[in-house]
C-alpha positions in Angstrom: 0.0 0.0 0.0 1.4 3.7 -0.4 -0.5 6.3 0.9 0.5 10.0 -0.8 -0.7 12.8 1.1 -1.3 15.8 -1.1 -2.7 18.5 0.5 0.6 20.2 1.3 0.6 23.2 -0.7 4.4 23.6 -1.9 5.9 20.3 -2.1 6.5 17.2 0.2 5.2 17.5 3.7 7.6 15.6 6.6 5.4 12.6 6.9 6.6 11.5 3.6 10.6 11.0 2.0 11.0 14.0 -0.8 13.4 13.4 -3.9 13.8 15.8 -6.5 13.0 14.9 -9.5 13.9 18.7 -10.7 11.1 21.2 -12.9 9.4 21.8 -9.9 8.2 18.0 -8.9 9.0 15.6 -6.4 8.9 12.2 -5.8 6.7 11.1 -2.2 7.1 7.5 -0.7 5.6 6.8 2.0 8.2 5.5 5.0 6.3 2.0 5.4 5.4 1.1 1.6 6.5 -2.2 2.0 6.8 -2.8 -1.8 8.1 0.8 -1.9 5.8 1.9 -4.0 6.7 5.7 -5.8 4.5 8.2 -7.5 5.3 11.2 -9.1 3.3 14.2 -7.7 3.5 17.6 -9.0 5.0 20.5 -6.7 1.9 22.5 -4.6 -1.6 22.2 -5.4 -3.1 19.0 -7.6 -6.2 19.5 -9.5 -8.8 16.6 -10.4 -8.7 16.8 -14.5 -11.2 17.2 -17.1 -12.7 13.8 -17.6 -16.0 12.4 -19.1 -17.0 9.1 -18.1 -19.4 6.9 -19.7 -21.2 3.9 -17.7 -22.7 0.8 -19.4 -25.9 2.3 -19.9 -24.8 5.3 -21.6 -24.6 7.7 -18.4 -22.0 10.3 -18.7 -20.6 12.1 -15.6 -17.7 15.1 -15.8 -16.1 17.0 -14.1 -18.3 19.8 -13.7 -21.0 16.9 -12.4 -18.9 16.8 -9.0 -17.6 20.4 -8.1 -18.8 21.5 -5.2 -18.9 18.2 -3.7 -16.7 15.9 -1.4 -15.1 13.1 -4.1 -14.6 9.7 -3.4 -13.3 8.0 -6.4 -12.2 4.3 -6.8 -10.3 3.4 -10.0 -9.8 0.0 -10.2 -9.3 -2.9 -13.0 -11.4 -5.9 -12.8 -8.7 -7.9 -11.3 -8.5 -5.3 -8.5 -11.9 -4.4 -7.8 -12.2 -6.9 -5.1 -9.0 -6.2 -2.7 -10.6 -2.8 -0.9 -14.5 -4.0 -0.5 -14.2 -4.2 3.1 -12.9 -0.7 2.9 -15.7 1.1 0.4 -18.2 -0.1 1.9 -16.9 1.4 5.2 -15.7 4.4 3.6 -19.1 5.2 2.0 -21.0 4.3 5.0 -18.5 6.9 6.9 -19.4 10.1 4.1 -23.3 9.2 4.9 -22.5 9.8 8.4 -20.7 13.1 7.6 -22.1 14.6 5.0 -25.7 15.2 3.6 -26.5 13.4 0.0 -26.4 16.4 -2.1 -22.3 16.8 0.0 -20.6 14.5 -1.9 -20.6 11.3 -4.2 -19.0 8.1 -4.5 -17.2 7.6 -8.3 -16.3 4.1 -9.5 -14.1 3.8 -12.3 -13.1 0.9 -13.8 -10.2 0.7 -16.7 -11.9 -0.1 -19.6 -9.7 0.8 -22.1 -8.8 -2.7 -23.2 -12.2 -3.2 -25.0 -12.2 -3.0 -28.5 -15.0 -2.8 -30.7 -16.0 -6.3 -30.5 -15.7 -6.7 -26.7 -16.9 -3.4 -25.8 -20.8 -4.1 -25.7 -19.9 -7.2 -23.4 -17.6 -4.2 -20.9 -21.0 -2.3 -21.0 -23.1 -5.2 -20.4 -21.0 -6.3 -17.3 -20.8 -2.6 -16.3 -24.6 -2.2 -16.2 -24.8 -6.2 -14.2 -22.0 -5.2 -11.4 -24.0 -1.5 -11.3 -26.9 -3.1 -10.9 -25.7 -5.7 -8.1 -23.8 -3.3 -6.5 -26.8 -0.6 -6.2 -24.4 2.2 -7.6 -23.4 3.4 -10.9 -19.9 2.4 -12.6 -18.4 4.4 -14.8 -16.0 3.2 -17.9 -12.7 4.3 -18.7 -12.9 4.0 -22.3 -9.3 5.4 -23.5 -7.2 5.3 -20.4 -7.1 9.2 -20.2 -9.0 9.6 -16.9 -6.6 7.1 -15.2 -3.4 8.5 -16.7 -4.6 12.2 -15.8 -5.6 11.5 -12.4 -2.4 9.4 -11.6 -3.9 6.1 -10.9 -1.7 3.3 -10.7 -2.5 0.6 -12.9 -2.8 -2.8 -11.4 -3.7 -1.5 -8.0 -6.8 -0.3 -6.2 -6.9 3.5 -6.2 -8.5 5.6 -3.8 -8.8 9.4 -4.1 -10.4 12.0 -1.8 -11.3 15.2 -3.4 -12.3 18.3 -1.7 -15.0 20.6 -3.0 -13.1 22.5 -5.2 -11.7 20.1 -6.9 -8.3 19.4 -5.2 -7.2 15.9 -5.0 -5.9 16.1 -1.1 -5.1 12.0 -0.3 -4.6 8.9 -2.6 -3.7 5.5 -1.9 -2.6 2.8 -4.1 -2.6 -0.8 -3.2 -4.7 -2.7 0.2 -6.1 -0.5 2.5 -5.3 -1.2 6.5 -7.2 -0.4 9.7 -4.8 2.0 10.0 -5.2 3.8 6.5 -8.7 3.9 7.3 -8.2 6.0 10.5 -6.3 8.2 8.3 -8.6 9.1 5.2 -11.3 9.1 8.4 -9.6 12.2 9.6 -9.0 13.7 5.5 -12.9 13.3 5.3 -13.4 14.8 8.9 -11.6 17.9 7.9 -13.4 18.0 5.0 -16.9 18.4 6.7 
């Protein structure tokens, strides 16, 4: 797991080990990223990016759908979306206790971008199944932009916390601890 804190406005904050990468970026890993697990993040503030999203039904969501609201987006592959259920469900049960409905929304993304034009309706059929089972809508990543943008790791299960104005201020990248939990519980407190 690696847990990037990035909320501190000017580069690394002392919880985490800063390298320069030079052009006004640095690198954060997390002391206890047993895997030790890097990610790029760019010096001060980090904006969520334009996206449009499409879910199996045809649903579109942008950016401009979830300003002014408190983010929590899971971008995951279909091999990953299992490893943090434990841990959305929680999560989501945790920003109903906080905030109000109209406060914030839950995104799922799933990378989608392998699907071709044969195997695509099948993606959208399974899309509209698991949204269906799962009593929220998932969105596609049809081209791998949304994922690159954002910074999502590929292979892992990504969690991001964005603030109302559209700052991503925490991501994690891999299984989510107890311990993690108590940590984006406090990102979502200050938050309220």
């Amino acid at each position: 797991m690696c847990l990037i804190t990035l909320a501190t406005i000017g580069g690394c904050s002392a919880q985490e080990k800063p390298r320069s990468l030079g052009a006004g970026r640095c690198v954060l890993q997390k002391d206890d990223a047993p895997d030790g697990q890097v990610i790029g993040v760019p010096d001060g503030i980090r904006w969520l990016p334009d996206f449009r999203l499409v879910s199996g039904s045809g649903g579109v969501i942008t950016r401009a759908d979830i300003i002014g609201k408190i983010t929590i987006i899971t971008y995951e592959t279909r091999e990953t979306a299992e490893v943090n259920r434990d841990f959305k469900n929680a999560v989501s049960a945790l920003a109903r206790e906080l905030f109000s409905n109209d406060e914030w929304i839950g995104l799922a993304v799933i990378d989608t971008s392998g699907a071709n034009t044969l195997t695509r309706p099948i993606w959208e059929m399974k899309l509209r199944q698991n949204s269906d089972a799962e009593g929220i809508t998932i969105y596609g990543d049809w081209d791998g932009d949304f994922r690159d943008e954002l910074g999502a790791k590929l292979g892992e299960s990504n969690i991001f916390i964005v603030d109302r104005m559209g700052r991503v201020v925490l991501q994690y990248a891999g299984r989510i601890g107890e311990g993690d939990f108590m940590e984006i519980r406090g990102a979502l407190e200050d938050l309220r």
